[in-house]
VEXKOL-839758 format. One record per residue (C-alpha): x, y, z; chain. Coordinates in Angstrom, 1 decimal. Layout:
<sites>
+--------+--------+--------+-------+
|     px |     py |     pz | kette |
+--------+--------+--------+-------+
|      X |      Y |      Z |     A |
...
+--------+--------+--------+-------+
</sites>
This chain:
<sites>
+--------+--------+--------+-------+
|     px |     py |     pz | kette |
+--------+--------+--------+-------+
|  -48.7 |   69.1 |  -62.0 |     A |
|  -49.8 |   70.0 |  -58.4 |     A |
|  -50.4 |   66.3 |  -57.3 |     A |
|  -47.1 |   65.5 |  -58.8 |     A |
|  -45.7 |   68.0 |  -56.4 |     A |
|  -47.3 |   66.4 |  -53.7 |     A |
|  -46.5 |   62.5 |  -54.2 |     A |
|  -42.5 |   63.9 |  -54.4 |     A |
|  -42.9 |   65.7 |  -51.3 |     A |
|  -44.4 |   62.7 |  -49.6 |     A |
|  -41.5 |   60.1 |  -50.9 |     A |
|  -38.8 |   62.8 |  -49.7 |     A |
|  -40.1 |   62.9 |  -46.3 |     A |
|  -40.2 |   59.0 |  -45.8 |     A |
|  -36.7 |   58.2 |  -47.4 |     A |
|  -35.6 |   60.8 |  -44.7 |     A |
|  -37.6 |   58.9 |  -41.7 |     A |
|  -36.1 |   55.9 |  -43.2 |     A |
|  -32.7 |   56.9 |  -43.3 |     A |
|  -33.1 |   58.5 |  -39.4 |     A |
|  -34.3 |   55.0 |  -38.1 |     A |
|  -31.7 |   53.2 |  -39.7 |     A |
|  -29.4 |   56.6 |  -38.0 |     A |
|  -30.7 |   55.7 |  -34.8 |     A |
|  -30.6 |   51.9 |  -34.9 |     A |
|  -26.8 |   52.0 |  -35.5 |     A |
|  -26.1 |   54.0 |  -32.2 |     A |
|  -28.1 |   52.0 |  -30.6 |     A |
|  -26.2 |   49.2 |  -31.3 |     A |
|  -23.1 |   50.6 |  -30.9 |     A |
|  -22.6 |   50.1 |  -27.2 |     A |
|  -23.2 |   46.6 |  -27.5 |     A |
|  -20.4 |   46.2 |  -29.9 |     A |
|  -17.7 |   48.2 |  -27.1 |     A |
|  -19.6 |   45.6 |  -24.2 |     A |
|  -18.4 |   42.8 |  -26.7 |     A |
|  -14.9 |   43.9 |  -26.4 |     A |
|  -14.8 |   44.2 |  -22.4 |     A |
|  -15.5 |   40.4 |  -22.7 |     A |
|  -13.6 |   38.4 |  -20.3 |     A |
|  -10.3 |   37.3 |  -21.9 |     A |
|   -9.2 |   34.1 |  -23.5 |     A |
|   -7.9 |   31.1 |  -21.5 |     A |
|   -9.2 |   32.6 |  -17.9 |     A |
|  -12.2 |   32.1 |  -15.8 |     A |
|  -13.8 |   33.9 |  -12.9 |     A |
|  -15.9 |   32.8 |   -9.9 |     A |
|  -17.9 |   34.9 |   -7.8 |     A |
|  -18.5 |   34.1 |   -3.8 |     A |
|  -21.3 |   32.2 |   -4.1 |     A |
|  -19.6 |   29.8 |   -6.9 |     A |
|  -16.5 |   29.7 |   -5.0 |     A |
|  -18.2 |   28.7 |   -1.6 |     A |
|  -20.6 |   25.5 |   -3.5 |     A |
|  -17.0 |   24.3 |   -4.7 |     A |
|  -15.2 |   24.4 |   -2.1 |     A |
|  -12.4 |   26.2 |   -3.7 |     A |
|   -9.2 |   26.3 |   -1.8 |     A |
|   -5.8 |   28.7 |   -2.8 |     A |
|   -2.4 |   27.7 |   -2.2 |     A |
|    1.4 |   28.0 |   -3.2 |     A |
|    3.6 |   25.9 |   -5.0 |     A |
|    5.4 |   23.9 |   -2.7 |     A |
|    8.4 |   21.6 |   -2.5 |     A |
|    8.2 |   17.9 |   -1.3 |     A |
|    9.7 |   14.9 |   -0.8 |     A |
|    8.1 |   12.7 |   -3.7 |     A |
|    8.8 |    8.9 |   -4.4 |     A |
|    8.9 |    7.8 |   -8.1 |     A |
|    7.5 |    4.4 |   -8.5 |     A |
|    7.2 |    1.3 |  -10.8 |     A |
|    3.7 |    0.1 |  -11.3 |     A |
|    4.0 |   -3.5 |  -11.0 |     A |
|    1.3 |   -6.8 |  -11.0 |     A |
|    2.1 |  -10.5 |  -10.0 |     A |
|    1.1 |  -13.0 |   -7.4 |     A |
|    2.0 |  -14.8 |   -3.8 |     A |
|    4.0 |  -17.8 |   -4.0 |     A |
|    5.8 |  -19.7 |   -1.6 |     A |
|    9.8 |  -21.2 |   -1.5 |     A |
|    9.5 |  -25.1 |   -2.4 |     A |
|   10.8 |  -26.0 |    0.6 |     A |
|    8.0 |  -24.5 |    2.6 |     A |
|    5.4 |  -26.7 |    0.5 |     A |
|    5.0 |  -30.6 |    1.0 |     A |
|    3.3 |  -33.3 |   -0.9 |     A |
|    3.2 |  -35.6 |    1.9 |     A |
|    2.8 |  -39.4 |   -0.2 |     A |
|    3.1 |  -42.9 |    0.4 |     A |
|    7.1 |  -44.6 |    0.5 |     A |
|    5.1 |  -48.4 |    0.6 |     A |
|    1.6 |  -49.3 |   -0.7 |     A |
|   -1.0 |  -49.7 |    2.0 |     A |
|   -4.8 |  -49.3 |    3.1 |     A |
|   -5.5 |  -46.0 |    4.7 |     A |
|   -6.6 |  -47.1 |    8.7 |     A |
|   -6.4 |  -43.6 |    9.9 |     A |
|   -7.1 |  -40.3 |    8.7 |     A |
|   -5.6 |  -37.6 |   11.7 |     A |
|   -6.2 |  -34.2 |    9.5 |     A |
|   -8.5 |  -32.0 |    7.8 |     A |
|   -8.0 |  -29.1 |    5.3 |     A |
|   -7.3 |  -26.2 |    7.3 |     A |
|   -5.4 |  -28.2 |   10.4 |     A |
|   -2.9 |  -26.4 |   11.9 |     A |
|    0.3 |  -29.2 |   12.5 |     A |
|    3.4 |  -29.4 |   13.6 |     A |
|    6.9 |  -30.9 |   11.8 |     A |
|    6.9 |  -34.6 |   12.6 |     A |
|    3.1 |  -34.6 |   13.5 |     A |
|    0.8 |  -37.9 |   12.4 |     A |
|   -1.4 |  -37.2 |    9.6 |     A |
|   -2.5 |  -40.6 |    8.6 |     A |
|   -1.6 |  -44.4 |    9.5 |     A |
|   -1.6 |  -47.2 |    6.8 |     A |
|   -1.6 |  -50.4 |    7.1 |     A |
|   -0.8 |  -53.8 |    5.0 |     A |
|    1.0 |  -57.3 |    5.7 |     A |
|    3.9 |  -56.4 |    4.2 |     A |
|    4.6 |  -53.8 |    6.7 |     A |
|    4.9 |  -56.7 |    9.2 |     A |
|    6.8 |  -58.6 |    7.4 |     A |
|    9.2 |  -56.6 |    7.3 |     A |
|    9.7 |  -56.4 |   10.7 |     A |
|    9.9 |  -60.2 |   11.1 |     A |
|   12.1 |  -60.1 |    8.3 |     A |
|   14.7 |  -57.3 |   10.2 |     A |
|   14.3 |  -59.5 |   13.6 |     A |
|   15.1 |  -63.1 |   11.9 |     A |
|   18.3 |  -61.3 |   10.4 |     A |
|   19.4 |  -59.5 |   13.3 |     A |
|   19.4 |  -62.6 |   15.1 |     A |
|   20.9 |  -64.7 |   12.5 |     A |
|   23.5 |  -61.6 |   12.2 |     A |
|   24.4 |  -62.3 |   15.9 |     A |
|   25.4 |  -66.4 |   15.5 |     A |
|   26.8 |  -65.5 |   11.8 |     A |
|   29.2 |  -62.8 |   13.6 |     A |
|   30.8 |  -64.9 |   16.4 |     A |
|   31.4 |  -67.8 |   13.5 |     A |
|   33.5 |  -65.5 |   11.2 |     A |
|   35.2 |  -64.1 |   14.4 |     A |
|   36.3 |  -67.8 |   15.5 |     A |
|   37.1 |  -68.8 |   11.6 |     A |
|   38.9 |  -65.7 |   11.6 |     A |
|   41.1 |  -66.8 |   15.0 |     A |
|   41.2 |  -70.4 |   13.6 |     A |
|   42.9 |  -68.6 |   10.0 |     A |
|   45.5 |  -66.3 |   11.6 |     A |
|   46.6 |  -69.6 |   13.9 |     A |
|   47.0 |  -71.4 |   10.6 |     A |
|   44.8 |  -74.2 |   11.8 |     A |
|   41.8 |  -73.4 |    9.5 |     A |
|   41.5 |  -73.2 |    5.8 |     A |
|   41.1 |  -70.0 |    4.3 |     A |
|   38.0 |  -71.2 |    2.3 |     A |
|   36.0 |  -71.5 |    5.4 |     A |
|   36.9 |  -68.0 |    6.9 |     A |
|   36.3 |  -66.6 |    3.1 |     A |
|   32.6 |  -68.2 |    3.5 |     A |
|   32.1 |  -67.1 |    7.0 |     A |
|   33.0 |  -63.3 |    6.2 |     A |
|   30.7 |  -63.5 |    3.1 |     A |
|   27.8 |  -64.8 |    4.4 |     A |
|   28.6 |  -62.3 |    7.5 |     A |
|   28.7 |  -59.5 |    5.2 |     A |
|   25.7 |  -60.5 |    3.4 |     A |
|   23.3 |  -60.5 |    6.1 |     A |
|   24.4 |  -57.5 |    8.3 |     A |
|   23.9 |  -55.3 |    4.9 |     A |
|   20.4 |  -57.5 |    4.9 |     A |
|   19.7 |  -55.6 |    8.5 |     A |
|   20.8 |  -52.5 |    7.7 |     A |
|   18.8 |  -52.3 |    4.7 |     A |
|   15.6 |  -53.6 |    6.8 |     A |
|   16.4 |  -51.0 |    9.5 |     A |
|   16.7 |  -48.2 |    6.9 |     A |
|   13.5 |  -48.9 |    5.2 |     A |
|   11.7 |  -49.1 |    8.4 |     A |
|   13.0 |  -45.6 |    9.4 |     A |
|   11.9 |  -44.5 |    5.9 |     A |
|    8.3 |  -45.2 |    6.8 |     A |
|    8.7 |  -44.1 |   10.9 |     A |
|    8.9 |  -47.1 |   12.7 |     A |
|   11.2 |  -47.2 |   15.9 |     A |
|   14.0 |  -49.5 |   15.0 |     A |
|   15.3 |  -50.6 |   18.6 |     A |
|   11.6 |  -51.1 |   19.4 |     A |
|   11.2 |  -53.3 |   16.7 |     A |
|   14.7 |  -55.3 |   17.5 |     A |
|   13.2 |  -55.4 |   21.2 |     A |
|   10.3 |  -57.4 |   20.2 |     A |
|    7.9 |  -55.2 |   19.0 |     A |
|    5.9 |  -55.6 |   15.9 |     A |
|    3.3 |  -52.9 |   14.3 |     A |
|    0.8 |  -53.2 |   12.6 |     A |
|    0.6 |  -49.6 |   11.4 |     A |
|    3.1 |  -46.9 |   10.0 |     A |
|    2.6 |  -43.6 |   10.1 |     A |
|    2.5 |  -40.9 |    7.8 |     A |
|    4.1 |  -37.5 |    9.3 |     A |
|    4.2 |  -34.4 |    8.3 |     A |
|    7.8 |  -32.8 |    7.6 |     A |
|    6.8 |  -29.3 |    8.2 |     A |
|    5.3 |  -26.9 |   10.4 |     A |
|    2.1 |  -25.3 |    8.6 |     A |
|   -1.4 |  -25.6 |    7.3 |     A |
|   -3.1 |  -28.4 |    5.6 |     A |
|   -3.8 |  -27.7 |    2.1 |     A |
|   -5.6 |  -30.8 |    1.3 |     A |
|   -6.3 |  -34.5 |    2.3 |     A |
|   -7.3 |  -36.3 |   -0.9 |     A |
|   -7.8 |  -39.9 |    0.7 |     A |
|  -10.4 |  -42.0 |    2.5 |     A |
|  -10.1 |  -44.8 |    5.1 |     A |
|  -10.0 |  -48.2 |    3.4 |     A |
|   -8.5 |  -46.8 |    0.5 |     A |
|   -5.3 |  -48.8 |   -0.9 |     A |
|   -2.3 |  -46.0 |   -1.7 |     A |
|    0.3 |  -47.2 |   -3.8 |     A |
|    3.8 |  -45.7 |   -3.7 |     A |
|    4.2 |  -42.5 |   -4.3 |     A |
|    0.2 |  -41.4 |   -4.2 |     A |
|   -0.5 |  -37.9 |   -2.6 |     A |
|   -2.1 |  -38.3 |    1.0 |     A |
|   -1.8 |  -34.9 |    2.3 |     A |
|   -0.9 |  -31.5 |    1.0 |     A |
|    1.1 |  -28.9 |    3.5 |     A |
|    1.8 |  -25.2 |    3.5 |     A |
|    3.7 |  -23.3 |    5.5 |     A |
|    2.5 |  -19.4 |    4.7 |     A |
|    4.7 |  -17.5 |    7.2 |     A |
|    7.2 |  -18.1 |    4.7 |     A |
|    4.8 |  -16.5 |    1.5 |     A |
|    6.7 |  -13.8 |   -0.6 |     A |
|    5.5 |  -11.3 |   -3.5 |     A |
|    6.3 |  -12.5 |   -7.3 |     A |
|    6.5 |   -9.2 |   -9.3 |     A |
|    6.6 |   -8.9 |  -12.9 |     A |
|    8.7 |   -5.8 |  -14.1 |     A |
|    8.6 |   -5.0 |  -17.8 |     A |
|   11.6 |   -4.5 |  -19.9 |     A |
|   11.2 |   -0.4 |  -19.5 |     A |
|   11.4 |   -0.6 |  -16.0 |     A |
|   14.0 |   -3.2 |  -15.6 |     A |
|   16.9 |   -0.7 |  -14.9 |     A |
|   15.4 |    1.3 |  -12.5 |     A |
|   15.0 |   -1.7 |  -10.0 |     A |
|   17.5 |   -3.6 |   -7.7 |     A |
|   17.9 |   -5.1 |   -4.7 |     A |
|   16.9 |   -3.6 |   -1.2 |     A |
|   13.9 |   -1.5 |   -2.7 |     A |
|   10.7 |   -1.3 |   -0.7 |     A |
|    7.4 |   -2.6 |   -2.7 |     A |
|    3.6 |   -1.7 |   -1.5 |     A |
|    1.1 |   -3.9 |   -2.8 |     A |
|   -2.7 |   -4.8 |   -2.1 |     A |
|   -4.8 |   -8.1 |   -2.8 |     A |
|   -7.7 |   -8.5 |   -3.8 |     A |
|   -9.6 |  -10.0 |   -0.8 |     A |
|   -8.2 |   -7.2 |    1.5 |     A |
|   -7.9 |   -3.9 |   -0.9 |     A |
|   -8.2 |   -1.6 |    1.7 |     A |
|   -5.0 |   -2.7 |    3.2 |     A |
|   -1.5 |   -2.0 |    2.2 |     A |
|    1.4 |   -4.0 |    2.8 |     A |
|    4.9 |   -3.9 |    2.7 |     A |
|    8.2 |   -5.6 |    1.2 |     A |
|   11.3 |   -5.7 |    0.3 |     A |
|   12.9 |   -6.9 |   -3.2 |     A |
|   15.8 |   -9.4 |   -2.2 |     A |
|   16.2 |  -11.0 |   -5.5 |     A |
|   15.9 |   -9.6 |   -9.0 |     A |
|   15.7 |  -11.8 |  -11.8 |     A |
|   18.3 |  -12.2 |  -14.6 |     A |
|   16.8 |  -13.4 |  -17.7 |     A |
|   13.1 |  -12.6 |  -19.4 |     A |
|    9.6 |  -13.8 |  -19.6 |     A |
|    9.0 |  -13.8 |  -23.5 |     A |
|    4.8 |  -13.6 |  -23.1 |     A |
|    4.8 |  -10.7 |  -22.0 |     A |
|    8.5 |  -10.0 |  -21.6 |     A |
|    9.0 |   -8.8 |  -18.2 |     A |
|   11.2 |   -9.9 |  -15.6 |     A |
|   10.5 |  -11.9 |  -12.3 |     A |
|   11.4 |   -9.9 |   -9.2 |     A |
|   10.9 |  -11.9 |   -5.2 |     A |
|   10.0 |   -9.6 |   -2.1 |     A |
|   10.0 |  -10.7 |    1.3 |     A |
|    6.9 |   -9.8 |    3.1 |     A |
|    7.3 |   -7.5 |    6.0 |     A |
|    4.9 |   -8.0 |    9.7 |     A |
|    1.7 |  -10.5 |    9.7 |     A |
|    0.7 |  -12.7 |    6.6 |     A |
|   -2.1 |  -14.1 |    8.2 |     A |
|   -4.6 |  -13.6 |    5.3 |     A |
|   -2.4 |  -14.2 |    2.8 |     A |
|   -2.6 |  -17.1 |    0.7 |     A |
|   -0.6 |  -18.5 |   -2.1 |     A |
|   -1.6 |  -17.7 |   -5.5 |     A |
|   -3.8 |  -14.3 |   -4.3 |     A |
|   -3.2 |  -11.6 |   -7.4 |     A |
|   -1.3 |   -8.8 |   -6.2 |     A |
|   -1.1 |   -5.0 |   -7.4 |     A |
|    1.8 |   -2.7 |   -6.1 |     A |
|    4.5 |    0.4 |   -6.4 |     A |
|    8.3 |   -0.6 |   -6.4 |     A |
|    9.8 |    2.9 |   -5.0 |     A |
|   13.2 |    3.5 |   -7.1 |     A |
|   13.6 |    7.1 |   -6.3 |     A |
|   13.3 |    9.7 |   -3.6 |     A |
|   13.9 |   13.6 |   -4.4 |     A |
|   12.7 |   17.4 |   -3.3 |     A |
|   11.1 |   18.3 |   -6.3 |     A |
|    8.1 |   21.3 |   -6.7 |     A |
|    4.4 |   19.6 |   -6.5 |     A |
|    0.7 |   20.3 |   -6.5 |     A |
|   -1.7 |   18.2 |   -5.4 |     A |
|   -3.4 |   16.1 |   -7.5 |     A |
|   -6.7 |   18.0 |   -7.6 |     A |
|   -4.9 |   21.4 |   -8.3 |     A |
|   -3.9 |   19.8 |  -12.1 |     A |
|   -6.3 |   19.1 |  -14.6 |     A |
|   -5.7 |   17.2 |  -18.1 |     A |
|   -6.9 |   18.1 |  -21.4 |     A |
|   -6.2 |   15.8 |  -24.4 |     A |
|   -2.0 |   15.3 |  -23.9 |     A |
|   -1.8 |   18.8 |  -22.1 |     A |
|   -2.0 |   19.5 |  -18.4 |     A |
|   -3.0 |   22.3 |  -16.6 |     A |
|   -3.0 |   24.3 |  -13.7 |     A |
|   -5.1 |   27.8 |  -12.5 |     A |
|   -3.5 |   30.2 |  -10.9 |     A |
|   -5.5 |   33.6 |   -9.1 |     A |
|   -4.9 |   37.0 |  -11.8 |     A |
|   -7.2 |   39.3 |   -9.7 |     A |
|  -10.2 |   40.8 |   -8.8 |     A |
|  -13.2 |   41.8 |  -10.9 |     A |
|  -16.5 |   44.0 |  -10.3 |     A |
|  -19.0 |   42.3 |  -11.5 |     A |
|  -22.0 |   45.4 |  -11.2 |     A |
|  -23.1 |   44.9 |  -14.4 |     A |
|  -24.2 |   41.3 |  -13.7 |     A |
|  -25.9 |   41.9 |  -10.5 |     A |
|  -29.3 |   42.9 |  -10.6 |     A |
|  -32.6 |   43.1 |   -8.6 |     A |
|  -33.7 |   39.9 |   -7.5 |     A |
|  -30.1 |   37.7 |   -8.1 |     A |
|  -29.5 |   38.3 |   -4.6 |     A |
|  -26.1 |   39.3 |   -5.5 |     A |
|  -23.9 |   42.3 |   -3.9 |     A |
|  -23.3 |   44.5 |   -7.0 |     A |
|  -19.7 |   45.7 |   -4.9 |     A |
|  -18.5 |   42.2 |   -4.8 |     A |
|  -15.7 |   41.0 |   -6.6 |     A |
|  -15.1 |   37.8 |   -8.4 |     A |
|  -11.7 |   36.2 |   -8.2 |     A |
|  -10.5 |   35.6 |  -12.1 |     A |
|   -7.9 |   32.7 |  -13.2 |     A |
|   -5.8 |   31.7 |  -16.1 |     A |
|   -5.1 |   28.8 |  -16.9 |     A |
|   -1.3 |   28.0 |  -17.1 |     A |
|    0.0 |   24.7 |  -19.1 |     A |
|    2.6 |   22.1 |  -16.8 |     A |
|    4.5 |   19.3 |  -17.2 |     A |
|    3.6 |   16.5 |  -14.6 |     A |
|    6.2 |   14.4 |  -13.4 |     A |
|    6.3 |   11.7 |  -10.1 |     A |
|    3.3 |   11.2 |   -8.5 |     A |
|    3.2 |   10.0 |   -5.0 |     A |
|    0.6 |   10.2 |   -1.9 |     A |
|   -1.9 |   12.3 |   -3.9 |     A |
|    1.0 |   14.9 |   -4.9 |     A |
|    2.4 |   15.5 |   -8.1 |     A |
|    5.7 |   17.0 |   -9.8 |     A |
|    5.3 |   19.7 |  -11.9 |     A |
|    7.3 |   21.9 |  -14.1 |     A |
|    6.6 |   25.2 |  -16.1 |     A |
|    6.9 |   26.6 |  -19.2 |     A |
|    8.2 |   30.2 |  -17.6 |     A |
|    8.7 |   30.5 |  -13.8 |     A |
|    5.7 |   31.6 |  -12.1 |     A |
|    5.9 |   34.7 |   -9.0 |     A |
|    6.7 |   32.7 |   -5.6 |     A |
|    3.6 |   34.2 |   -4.1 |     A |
|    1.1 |   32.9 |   -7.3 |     A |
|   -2.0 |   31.7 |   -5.8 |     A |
|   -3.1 |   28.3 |   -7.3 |     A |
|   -6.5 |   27.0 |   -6.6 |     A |
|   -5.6 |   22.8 |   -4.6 |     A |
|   -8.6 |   21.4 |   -5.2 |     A |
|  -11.0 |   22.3 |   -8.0 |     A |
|   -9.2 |   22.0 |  -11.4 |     A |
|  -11.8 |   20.1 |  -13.1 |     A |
|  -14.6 |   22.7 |  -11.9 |     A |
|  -12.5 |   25.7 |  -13.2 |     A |
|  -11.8 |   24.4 |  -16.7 |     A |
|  -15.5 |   23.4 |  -16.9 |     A |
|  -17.0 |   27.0 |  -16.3 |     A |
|  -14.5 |   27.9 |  -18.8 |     A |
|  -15.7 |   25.7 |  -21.1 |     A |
|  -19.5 |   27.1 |  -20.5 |     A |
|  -18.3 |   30.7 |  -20.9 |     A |
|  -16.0 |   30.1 |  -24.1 |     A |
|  -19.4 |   28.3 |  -25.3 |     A |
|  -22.0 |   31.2 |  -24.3 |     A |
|  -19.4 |   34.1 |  -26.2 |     A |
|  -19.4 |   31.6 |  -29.4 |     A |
|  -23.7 |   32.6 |  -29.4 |     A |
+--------+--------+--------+-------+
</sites>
């Protein structure tokens, strides 16, 4: 009976120790569970000194600006046709000289090339034998004509004198068009002279695009001996899709780059906007004329540009201020101040009296963009004096992410 006694007495007194530890473990813990509740609130982020001076973070207000919409818009350089020549042969001949190379700067009426062949003098024997034939053939049907109205000749005779008048002088002037055709001086060629050569002359002012011919080489009519451009006369070929078709007309000012210069910008101006569509992809050919130098452009350089087609005051951020998250944008705007002594500690290095700056992060609608600036709208009107932060959107919704993440453990 005694040692019963004693084993009860010895199970009493550790159920009671148990029962205090457990006692005590709970108010231990219980602090913990009111730090959990001081934890910092959903959809906001804070950044002490240190963080806000590594990321450059910059505050300002919501401002109103001037903002351009736009129409992005691809195509390519082109020139009018009557600024490009296919310079080619009117009358076979051999190639005697070649004047030109790709990349020759010449002038309208310039020699490129001569040809030569027999025919070319024959027909200039053939307009001098006429024209002198034309002469004698003239003063007969002007002295049958005299005889006729006298009554003294026969009308057969004059009939036969203006025929074969007729006949011949078209003769000449068909001989002295087709000489002019190929550039040879007519009256020269009635004085006397005879050449062996014609030339081939260019009927623009411009570049050469190409020579594809060698001496000797026999050119029939209508063979390619020189390609010309004229590319102060290039213009912008846009291709607007068929969403974008109403918002553009005539008058509108187009930037565009190429690819050889991206760094550059230049400028146009649509003058002609096209009336029916291009089935693959459907989209609508729009021509801008080219404003200041054109020097490095060439025809058929791929071209990517902006078509402004509106211009209003409208609220804006800059593009770094707005951040995008699945379909949703947002923006972070300065709540307050927070003590953050609880976090500092010997050794951070960190003033336990500074504040951090906290932000929340407030949802937008974007709208035009232009020149790094962006339209925005809100769900409810924020406080004229809100602070945003400018620059470091990304940053702020990353640290949020992190702290959302660390709670989660």
């Amino acid at each position: 009976m005694k040692l019963t006694s004693i084993l009860a007495v010895i199970a009493s007194t550790v159920l009671f120790t148990a029962c205090g530890d457990q006692t005590n473990q709970s108010t231990q813990q219980e602090p913990h569970g009111d730090h959990a509740g001081e934890d910092q609130a959903e959809g906001t982020v804070s950044l002490t000194s240190m963080q806000r001076e590594t990321i450059g973070l910059e505050l300002g207000t919501l401002q109103n600006r001037n903002l351009t919409g736009t129409v992005r818009v691809t195509g390519e350089l082109e020139l009018p046709p009557q600024y490009e020549a296919d310079i080619s042969a009117i009358v076979g001949g051999n190639v005697s000289t070649i004047n030109v190379i790709e990349g020759d700067e010449v002038q309208k009426g310039q020699t490129l090339a001569l040809l030569e062949h027999p025919d070319f003098v024959q027909l200039q024997v053939d307009l001098q034998q006429n024209s002198s034939r034309l002469v004698y053939l003239q003063q007969e049907y002007e002295r049958q004509q005299n005889l006729y109205e006298q009554g003294v000749g026969s009308g057969k005779a004059f009939q036969e004198a203006q025929a074969e008048f007729s006949s011949v002088k078209a003769r000449v002037e068909g001989l002295k068009a087709k000489l002019n055709m190929v550039n040879l001086n007519v009256d020269s060629i009635l004085e006397g002279e005879v050449y062996r050569t014609i030339p081939v002359v260019s009927p623009i002012k411009g570049f050469v695009r190409s020579v594809p011919i060698r001496i000797g080489e026999y050119v029939a009519p209508g063979d390619l001996l020189v390609e010309a451009v004229d590319n102060s006369h290039i213009y912008a070929r846009l291709m607007v899709f068929e969403k974008d078709v109403y918002k553009v007309k005539e008058g509108q000012k187009v930037r565009f780059t190429v690819a050889n210069a991206p760094d550059r910008e230049y400028s146009a101006t649509i003058y002609s906007v096209g009336k029916t569509f291009e089935q693959a992809p459907k989209a609508v050919h729009v021509h801008a004329e080219i404003e200041g130098g054109t020097e490095n452009l060439i025809p058929g350089m791929y071209i990517e540009g902006r078509i402004a087609v509106t211009n209003a005051s409208v609220p804006a951020l800059p593009e770094a201020a707005i951040v995008g998250e699945g379909e949703e944008s947002y923006i972070f705007i300065k709540t307050g101040e927070a003590s953050h002594e609880e976090e500092a500690g010997e050794g951070t290095g960190q003033d336990a009296s500074e504040k951090s700056w906290v932000f929340k992060q407030i949802p937008v609608y974007t709208g035009v963009q232009d020149n790094g600036w962006v339209e925005v709208s809100f769900f409810e009107p924020l406080p004229d004096s809100a602070q945003i932060a400018y620059n470091v959107a990304y940053n702020l919704i990353s640290e949020m992410g992190k702290s959302e993440t660390s709670h989660s453990h």
